[in-house]
FIZA-927619 format. One record per residue (C-alpha): residue number from 0; residue in three letters; chain; x, y, z. Coordinates in nm, 3 decimals, padded with zeros to 5 digits. Each point is the difference from the previous one (the first is absolute). Layout:
% residues N
ATOM	NUM	ala	A	X	Y	Z
...
***
This chain:
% residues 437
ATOM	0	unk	A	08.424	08.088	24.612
ATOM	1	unk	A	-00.342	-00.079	-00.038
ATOM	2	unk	A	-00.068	00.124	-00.404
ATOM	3	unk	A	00.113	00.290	-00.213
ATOM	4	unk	A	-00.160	00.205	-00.230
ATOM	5	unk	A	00.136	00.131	-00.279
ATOM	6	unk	A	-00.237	00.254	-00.289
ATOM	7	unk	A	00.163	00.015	-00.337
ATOM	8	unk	A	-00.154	00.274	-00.195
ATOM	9	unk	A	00.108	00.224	-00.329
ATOM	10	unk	A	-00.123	00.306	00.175
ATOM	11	unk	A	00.079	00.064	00.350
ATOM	12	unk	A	-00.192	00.024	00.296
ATOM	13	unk	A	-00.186	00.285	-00.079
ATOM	14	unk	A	-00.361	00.084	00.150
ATOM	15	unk	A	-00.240	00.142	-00.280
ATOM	16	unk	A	-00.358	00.066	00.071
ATOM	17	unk	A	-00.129	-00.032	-00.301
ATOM	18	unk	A	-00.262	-00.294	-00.013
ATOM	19	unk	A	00.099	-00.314	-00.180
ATOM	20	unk	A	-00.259	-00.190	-00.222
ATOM	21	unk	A	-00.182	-00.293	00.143
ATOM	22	unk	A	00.156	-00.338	-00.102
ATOM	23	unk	A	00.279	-00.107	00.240
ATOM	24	unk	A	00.139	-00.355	00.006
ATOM	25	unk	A	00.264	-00.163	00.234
ATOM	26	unk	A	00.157	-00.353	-00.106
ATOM	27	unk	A	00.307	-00.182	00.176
ATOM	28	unk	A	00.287	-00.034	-00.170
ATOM	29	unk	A	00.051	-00.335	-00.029
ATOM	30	unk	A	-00.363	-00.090	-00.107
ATOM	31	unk	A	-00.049	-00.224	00.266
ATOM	32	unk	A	00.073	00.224	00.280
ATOM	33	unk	A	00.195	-00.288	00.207
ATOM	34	unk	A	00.364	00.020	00.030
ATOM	35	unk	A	00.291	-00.154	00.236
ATOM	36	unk	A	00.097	00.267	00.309
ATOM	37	unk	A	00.282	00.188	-00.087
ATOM	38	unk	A	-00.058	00.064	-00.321
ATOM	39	unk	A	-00.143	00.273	-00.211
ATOM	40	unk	A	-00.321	00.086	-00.122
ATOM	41	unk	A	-00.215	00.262	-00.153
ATOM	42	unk	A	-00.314	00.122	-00.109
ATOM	43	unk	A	-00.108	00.210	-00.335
ATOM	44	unk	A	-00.271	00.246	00.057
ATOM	45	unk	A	-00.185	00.123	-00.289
ATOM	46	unk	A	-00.158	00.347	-00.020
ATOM	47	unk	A	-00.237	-00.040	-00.315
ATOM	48	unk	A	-00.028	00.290	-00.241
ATOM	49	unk	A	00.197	00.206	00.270
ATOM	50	unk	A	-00.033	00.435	00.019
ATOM	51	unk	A	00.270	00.220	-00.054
ATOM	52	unk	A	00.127	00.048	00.383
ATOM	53	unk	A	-00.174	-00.378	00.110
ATOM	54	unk	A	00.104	-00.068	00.350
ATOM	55	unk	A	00.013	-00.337	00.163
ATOM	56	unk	A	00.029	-00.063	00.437
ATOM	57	unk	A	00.068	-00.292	00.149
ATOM	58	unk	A	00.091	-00.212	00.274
ATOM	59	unk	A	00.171	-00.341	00.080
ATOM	60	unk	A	-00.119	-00.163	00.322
ATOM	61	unk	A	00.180	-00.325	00.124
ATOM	62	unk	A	-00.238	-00.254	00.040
ATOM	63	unk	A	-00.264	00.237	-00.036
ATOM	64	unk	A	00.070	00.150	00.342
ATOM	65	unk	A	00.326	00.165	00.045
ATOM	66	unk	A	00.059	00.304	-00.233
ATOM	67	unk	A	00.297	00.017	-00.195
ATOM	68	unk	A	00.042	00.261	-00.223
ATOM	69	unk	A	-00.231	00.253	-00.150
ATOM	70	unk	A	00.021	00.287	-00.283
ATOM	71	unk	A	-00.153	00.172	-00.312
ATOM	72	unk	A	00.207	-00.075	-00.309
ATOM	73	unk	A	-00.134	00.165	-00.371
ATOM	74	unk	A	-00.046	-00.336	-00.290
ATOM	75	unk	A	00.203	00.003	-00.296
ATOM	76	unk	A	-00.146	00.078	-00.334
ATOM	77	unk	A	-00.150	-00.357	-00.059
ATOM	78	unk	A	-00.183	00.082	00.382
ATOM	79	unk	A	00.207	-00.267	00.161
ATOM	80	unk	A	00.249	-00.020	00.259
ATOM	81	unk	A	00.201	-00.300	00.155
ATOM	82	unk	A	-00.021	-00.023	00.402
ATOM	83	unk	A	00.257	-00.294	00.136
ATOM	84	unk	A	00.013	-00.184	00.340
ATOM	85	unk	A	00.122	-00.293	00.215
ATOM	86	unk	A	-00.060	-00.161	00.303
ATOM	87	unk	A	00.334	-00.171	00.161
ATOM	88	unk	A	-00.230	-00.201	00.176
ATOM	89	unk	A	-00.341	-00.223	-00.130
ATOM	90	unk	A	-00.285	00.265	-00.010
ATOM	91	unk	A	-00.267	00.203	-00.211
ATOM	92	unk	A	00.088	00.329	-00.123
ATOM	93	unk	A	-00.293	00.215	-00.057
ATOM	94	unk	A	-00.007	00.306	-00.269
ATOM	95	unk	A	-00.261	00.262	00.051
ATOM	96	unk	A	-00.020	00.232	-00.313
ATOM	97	unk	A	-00.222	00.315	-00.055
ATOM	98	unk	A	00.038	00.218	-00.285
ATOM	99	unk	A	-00.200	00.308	-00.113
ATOM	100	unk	A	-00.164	00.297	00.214
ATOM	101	unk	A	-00.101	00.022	00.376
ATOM	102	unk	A	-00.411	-00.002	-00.098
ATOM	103	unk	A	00.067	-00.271	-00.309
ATOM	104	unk	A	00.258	-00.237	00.089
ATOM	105	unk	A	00.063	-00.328	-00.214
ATOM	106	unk	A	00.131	-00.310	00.272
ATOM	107	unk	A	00.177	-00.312	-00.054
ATOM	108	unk	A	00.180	-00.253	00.206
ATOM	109	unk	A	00.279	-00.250	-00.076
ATOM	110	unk	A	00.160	-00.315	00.177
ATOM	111	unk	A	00.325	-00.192	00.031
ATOM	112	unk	A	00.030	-00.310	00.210
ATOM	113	unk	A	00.368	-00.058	00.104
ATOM	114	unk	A	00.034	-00.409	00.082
ATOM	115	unk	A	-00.386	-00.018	00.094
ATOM	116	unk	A	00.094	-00.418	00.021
ATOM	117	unk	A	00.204	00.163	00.339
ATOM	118	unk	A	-00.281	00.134	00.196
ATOM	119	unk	A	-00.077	-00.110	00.327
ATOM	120	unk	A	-00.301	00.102	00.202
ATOM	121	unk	A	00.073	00.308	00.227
ATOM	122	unk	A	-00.072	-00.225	00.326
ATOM	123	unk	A	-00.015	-00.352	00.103
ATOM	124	unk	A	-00.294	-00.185	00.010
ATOM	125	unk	A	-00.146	00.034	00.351
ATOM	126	unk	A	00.133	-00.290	00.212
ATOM	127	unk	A	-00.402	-00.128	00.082
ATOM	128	unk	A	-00.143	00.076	-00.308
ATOM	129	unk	A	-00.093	-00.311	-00.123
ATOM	130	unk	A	-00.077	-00.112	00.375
ATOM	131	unk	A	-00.239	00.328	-00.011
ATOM	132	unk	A	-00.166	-00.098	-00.394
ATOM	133	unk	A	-00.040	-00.362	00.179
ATOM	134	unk	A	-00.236	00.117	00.214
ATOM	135	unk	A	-00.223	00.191	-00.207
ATOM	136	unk	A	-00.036	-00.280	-00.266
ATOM	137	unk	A	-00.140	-00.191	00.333
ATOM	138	unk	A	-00.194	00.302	00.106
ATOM	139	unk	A	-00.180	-00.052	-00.366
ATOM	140	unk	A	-00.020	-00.351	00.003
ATOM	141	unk	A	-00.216	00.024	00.289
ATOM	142	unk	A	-00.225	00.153	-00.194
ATOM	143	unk	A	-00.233	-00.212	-00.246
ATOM	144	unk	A	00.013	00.142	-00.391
ATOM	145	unk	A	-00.335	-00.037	-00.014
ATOM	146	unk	A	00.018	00.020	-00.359
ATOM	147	unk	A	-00.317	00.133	-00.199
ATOM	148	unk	A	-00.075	00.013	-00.342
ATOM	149	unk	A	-00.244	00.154	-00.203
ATOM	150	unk	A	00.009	-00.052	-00.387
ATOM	151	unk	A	-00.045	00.226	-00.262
ATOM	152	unk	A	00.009	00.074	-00.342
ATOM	153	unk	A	00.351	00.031	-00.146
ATOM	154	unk	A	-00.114	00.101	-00.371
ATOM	155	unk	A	00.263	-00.194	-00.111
ATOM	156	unk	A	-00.067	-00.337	-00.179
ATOM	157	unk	A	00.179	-00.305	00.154
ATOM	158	unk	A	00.044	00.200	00.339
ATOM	159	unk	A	-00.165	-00.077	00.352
ATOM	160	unk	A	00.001	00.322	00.222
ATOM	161	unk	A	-00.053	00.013	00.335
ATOM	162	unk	A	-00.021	00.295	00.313
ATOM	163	unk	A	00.178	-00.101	00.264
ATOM	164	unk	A	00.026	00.095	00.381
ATOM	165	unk	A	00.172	-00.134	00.289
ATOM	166	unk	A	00.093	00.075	00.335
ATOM	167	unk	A	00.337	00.099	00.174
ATOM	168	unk	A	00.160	00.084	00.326
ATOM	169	unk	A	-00.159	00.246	00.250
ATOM	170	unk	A	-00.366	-00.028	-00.147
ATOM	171	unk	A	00.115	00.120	-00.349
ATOM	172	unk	A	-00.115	-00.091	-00.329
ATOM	173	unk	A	00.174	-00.100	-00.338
ATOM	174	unk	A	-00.225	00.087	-00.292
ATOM	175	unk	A	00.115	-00.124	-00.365
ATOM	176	unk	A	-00.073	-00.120	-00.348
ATOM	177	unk	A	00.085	-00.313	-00.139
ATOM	178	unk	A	00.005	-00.165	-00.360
ATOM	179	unk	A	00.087	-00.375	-00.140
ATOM	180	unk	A	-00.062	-00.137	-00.334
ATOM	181	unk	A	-00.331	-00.129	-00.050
ATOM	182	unk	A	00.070	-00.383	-00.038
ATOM	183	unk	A	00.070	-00.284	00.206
ATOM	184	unk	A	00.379	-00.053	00.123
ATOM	185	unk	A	00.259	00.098	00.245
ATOM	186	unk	A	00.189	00.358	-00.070
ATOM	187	unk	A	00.265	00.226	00.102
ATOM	188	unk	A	-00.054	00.256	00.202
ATOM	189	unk	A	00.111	00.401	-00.057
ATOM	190	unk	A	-00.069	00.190	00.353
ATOM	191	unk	A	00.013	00.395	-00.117
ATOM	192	unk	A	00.026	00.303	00.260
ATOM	193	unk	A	-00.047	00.323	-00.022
ATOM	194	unk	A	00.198	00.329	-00.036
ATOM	195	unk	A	-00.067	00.270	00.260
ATOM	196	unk	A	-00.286	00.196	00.008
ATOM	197	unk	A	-00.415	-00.050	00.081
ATOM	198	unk	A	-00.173	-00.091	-00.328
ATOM	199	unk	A	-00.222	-00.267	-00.133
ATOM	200	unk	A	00.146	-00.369	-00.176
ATOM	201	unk	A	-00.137	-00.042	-00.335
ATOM	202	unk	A	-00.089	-00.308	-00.193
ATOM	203	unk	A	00.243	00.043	-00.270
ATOM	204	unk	A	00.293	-00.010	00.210
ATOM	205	unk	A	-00.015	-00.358	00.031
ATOM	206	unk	A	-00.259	-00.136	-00.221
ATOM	207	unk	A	00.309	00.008	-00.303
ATOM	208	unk	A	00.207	-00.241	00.245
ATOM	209	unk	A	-00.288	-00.214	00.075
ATOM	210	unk	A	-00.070	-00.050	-00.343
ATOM	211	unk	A	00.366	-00.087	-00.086
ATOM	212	unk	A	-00.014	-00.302	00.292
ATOM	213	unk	A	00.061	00.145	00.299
ATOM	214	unk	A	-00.208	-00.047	00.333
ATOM	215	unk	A	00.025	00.392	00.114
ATOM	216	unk	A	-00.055	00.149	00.311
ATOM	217	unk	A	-00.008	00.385	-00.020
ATOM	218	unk	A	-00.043	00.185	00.377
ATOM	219	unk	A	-00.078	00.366	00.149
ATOM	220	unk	A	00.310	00.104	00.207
ATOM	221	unk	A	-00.254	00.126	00.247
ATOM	222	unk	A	-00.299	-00.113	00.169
ATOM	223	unk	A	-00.280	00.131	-00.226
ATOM	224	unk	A	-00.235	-00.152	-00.242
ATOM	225	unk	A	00.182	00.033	-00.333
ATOM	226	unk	A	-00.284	00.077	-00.239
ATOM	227	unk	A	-00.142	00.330	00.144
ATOM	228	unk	A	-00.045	00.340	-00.204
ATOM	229	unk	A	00.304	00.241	00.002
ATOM	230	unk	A	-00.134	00.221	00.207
ATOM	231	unk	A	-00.018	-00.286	00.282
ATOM	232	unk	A	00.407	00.008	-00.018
ATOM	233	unk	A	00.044	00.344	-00.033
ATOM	234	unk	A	-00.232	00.066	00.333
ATOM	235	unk	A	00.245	-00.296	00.148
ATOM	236	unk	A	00.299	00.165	-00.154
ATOM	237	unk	A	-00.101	00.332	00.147
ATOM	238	unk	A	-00.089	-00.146	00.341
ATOM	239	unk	A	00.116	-00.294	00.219
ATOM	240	unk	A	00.225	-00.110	-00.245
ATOM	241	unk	A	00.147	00.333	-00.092
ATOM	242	unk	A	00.404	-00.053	00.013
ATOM	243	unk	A	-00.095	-00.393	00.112
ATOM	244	unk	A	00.375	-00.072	-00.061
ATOM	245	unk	A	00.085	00.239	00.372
ATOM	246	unk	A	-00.312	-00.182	00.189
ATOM	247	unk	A	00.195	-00.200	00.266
ATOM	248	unk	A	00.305	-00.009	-00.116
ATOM	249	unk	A	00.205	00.111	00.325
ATOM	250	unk	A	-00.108	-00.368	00.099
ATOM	251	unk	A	00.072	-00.307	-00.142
ATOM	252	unk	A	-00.307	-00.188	00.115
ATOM	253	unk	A	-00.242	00.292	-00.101
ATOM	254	unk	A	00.144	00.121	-00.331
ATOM	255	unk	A	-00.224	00.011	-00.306
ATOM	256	unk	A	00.197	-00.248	-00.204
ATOM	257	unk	A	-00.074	-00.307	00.264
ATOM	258	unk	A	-00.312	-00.042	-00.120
ATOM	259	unk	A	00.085	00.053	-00.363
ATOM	260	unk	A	00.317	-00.256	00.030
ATOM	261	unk	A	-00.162	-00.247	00.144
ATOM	262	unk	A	-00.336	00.019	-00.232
ATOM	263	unk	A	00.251	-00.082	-00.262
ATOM	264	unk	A	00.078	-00.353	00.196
ATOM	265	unk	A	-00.304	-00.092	00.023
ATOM	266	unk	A	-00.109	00.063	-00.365
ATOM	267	unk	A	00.318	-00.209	-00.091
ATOM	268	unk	A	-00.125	-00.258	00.263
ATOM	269	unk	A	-00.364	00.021	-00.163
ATOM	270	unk	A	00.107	-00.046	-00.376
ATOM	271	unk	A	00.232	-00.292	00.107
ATOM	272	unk	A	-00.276	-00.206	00.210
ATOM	273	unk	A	-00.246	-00.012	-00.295
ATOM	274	unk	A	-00.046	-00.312	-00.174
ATOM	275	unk	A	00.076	00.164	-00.337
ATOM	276	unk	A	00.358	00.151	00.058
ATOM	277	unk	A	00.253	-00.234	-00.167
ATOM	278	unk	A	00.154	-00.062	00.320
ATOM	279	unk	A	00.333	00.130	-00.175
ATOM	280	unk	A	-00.008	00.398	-00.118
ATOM	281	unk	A	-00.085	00.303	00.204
ATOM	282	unk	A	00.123	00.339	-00.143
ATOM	283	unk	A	-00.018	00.306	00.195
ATOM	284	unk	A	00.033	00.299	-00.177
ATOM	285	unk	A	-00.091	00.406	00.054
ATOM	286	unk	A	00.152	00.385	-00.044
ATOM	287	unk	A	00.137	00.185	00.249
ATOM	288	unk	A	-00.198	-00.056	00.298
ATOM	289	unk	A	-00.145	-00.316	-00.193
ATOM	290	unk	A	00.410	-00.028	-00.039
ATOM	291	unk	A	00.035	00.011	00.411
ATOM	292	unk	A	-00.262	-00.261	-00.003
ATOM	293	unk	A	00.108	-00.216	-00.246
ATOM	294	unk	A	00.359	-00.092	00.170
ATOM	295	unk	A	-00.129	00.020	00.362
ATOM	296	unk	A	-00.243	-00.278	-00.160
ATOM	297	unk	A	00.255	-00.186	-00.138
ATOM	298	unk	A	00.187	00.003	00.359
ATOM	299	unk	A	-00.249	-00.093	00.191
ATOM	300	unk	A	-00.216	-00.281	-00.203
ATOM	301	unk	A	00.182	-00.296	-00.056
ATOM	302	unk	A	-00.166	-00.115	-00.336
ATOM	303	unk	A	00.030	00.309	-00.164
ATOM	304	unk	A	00.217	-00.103	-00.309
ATOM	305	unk	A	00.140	00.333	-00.161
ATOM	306	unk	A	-00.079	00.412	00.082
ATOM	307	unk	A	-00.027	00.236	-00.274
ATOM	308	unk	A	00.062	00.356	00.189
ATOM	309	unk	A	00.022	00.347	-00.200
ATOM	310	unk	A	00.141	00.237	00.167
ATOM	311	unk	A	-00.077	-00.116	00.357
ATOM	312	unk	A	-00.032	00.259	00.270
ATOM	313	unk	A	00.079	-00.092	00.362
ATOM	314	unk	A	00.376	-00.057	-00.045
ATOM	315	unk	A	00.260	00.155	00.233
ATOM	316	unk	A	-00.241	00.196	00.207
ATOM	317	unk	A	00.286	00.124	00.219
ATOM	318	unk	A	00.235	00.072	-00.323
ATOM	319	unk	A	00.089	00.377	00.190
ATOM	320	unk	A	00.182	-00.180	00.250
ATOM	321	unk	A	00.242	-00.106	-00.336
ATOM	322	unk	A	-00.016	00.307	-00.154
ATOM	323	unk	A	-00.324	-00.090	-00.240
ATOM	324	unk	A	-00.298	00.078	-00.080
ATOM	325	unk	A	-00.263	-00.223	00.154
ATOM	326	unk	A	-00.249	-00.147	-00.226
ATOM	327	unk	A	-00.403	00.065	00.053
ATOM	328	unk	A	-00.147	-00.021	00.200
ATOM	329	unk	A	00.290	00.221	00.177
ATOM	330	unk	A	-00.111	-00.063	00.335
ATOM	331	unk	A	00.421	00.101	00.093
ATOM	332	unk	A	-00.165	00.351	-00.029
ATOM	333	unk	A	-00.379	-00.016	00.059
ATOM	334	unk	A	-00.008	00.025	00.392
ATOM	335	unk	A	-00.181	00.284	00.020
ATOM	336	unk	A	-00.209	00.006	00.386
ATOM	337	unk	A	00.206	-00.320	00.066
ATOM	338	unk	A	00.342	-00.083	00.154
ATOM	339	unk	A	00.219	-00.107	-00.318
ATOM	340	unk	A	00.224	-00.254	00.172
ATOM	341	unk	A	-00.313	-00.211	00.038
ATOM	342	unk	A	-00.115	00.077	-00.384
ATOM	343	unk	A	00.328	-00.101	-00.113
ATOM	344	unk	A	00.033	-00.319	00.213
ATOM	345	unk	A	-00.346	-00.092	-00.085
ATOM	346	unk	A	00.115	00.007	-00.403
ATOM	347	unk	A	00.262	-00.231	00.092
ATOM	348	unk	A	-00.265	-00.256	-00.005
ATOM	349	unk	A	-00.193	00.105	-00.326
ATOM	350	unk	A	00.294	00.056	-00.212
ATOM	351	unk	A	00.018	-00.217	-00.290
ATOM	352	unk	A	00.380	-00.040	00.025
ATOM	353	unk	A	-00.038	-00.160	00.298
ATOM	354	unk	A	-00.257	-00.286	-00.106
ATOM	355	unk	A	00.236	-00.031	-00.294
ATOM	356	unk	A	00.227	-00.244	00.073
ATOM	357	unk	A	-00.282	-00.250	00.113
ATOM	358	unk	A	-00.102	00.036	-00.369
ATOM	359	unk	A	00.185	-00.349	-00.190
ATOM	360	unk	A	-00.264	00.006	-00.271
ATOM	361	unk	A	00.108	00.168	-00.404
ATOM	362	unk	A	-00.098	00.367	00.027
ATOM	363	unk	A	00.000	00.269	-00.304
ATOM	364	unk	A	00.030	00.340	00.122
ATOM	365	unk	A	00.004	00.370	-00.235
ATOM	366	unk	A	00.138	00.320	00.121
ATOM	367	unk	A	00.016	00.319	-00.130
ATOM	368	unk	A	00.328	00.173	00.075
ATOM	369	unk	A	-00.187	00.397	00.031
ATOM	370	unk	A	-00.221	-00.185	00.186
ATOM	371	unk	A	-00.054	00.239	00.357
ATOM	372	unk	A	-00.273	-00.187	00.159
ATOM	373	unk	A	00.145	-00.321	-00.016
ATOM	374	unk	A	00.391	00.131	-00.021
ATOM	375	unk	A	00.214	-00.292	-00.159
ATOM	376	unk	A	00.238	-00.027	00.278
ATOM	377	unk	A	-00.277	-00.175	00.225
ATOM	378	unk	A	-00.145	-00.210	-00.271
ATOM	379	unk	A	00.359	-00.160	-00.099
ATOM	380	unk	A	00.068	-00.064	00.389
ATOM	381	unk	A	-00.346	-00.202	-00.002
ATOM	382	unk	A	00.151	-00.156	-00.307
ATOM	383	unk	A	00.328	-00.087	00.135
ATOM	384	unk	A	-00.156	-00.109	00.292
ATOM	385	unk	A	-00.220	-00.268	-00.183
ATOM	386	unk	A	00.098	-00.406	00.113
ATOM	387	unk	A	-00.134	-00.123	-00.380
ATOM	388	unk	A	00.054	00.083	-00.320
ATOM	389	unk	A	-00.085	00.353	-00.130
ATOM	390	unk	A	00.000	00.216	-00.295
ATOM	391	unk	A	00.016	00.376	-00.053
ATOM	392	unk	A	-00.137	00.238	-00.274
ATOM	393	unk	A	00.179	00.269	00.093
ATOM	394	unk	A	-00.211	00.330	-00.219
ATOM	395	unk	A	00.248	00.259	-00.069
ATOM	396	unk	A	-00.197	00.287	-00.094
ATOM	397	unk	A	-00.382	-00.125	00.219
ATOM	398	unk	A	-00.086	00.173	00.286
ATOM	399	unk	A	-00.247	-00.169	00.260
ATOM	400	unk	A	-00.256	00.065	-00.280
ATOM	401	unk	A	00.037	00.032	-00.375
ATOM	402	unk	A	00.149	-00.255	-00.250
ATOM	403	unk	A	00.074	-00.319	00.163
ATOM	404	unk	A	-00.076	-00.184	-00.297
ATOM	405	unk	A	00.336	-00.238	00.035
ATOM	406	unk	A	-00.138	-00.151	00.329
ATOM	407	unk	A	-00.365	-00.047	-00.139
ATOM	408	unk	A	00.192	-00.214	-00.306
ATOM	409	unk	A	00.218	-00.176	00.202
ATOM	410	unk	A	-00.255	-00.096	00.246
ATOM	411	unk	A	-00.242	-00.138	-00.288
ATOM	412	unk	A	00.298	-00.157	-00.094
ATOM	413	unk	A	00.030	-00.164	00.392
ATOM	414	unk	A	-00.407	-00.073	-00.015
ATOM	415	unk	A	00.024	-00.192	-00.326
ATOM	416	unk	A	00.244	-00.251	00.105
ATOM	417	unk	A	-00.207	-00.061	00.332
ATOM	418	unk	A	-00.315	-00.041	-00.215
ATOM	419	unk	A	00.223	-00.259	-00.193
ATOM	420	unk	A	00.064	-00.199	00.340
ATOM	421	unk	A	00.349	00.096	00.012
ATOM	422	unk	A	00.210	00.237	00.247
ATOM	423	unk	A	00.065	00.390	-00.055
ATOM	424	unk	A	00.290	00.072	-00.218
ATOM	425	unk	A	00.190	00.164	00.279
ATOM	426	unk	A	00.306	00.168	-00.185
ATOM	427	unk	A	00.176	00.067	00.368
ATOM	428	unk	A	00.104	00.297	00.132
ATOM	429	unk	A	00.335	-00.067	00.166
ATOM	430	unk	A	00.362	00.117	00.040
ATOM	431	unk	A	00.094	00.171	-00.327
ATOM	432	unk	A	-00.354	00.163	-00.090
ATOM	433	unk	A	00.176	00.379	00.005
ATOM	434	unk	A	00.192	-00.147	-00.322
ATOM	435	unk	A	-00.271	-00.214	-00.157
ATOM	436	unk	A	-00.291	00.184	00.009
***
């Protein structure tokens, strides 16, 4: 059997309609949320300041997919009720709660990984994958960089900044911003991408890490100038790049991420030909789609020395196919208009998990175990599927959004020692992570 469910309440499973007072809480039982398959776990759900005749729904999905049990149960006194699960197998449980009325419900989620260390990606890698990423890297490299700077003023003493624009594949552009400490000498370099979405760069994002010591690189995931009003990516986000993630994605030589995966080889190929990278460091590091970006990177540039990812999307694309949830940008289920075996197949080549194993350098990676856009399961396969070494802040209580706060200090911590000319302070992820963590 695949999990069980069990609900442990004081009062029954009685449906009140009564509304329930805002203030609802889920958290995993044990704290970290990770625990060996087999075995059982739990989560507390707190009603604050509950009404007389509070009522609390919910629902536990396996792997965020497969429903497994749903009901209304009434909170004790103290607003709290105990719901327990297990997985016999390595997964992510997924608890959906709702309390209050119909017009003014409170929601939470909650998460349990069951041997994450154990999950593998939902499908092999595809047998000419690397034969196929081959020849796009010489597709680019027929293709001059063409580099072009413009400087400009960073505001920041000690700092050099600089506009930058280059050109990729098919006629494209790359448009950027770059910052290096003001002063003569050889650097490391920091090559940031970007989360999803159309939206300006700004200065600040990498003027701090220029001013620490780092050469920085910081590019547009899409080919637009990167210092336009708003209302220049709005009109884009409304128009021809409305939903950019679906634009040629039933195709692996016309989807949209081609253009973006390989602008993020040739940045790491710009920032290591210039004559003041220290010809030793190049960190890649991004959220989400910056996340994506970051370990495709990392797999596909051979000096790139260590990936920083939070909560990468892109990983297990075709997770339905293992009973889970796919991770954004869910092209398993955006084929609308086009014929979904070729969507799907086309993935195959733009999933993360599948460029992981080519990735051998140290890579820190945070997760959020309620996270639905980028569901766990996918992100540990990527992880498991990583050749080098590799640690995970697993975020018991974060969601795609909201407090990742562990990763940010444990990634400062990862950026201090390379500063210091020394290697990341990989504390692995391995075998025995569901009892360590």
């Amino acid at each position: 059997m695949l999990a069980t469910v069990a609900l442990l309440v004081h009062t029954g499973l009685a449906l009140l309609t009564k509304p329930a007072a805002a203030g609802l809480s889920v958290e995993p039982v044990p704290s970290s949320g990770i625990v060996p398959a087999g075995t059982k776990a739990a989560w507390t759900v707190r009603l604050a300041d509950p009404a007389p005749g509070s009522w609390l729904r919910f629902v536990v999905k396996a792997n965020g997919l497969t429903e497994l049990r749903q009901g209304f149960v009434e909170p004790s006194a103290d607003g709290t009720c105990r719901i327990e699960g297990s997985m016999d197998s390595p997964g992510w449980l997924l608890l959906e709660v709702e309390a209050g009325s119909a017009d003014q419900p409170a929601k939470a989620l909650g998460g349990l990984a069951f041997s994450p260390e154990r999950i593998r990606p939902s499908l092999p890698r595809p047998q000419d994958f690397d034969a196929f990423w081959r020849s796009k890297l010489s597709e680019l490299s027929k293709v001059p960089a063409n580099a072009k700077l413009e400087r400009a003023d960073s505001g920041v003493e000690g700092v050099s900044y600089f506009k930058v624009q280059m050109d990729n594949i098919r006629g494209s552009k790359i448009y950027g911003q770059l910052a290096k400490p003001d002063r003569p000498g050889r650097f490391p370099a920091m090559l940031i991408v970007q989360w999803a979405g159309v939206y300006p760069l700004h200065k600040d994002w990498i003027l701090g890490r220029a001013k620490a010591g780092f050469l920085v690189l910081n590019i547009m995931a899409h080919d637009l100038p990167f210092d336009r009003p708003q209302s220049f990516y709005d009109e884009q986000a409304q128009g021809p790049l409305n939903n950019y993630p679906a634009i040629g994605n039933d195709d692996r030589e016309t989807s949209y991420f081609l253009r973006m995966y390989l602008s993020c080889y040739r940045a790491a190929e710009y920032l290591t030909s210039r004559s003041d990278w220290d010809r030793k460091t190049l960190v890649v590091t991004g959220g989400s789609q910056g996340g994506m970006q970051t370990i495709v990177t990392a797999a596909l540039h051979p000096k790139v020395t260590a990936g920083i990812a939070d909560v990468p999307a892109g990983c297990d694309l075709n997770g339905p196919v293992a009973g889970r949830a796919p991770g954004w940008p869910m092209w398993y289920w955006h084929t609308q208009g086009k014929d979904p075996d070729r969507v799907r197949r086309a993935a195959w080549y733009y999933d993360v998990v599948s460029f992981a194993p080519r990735v051998r350098c140290p890579i820190l990676v945070g997760l959020g175990l309620i996270d639905t856009t980028c569901p766990p399961p996918g992100v540990f396969a990527m992880v498991n599927s990583l050749a080098g070494p590799k640690e995970v802040v697993a975020m018991p209580t974060a969601g795609h959004g909201g407090d990742h706060s562990a990763f940010h200090r444990r990634s400062e911590e990862w950026l201090a020692a390379i500063l210091r000319g020394g290697r990341p302070p990989v504390r692995e992820w391995g075998r025995e992570a569901s009892r360590g963590l």
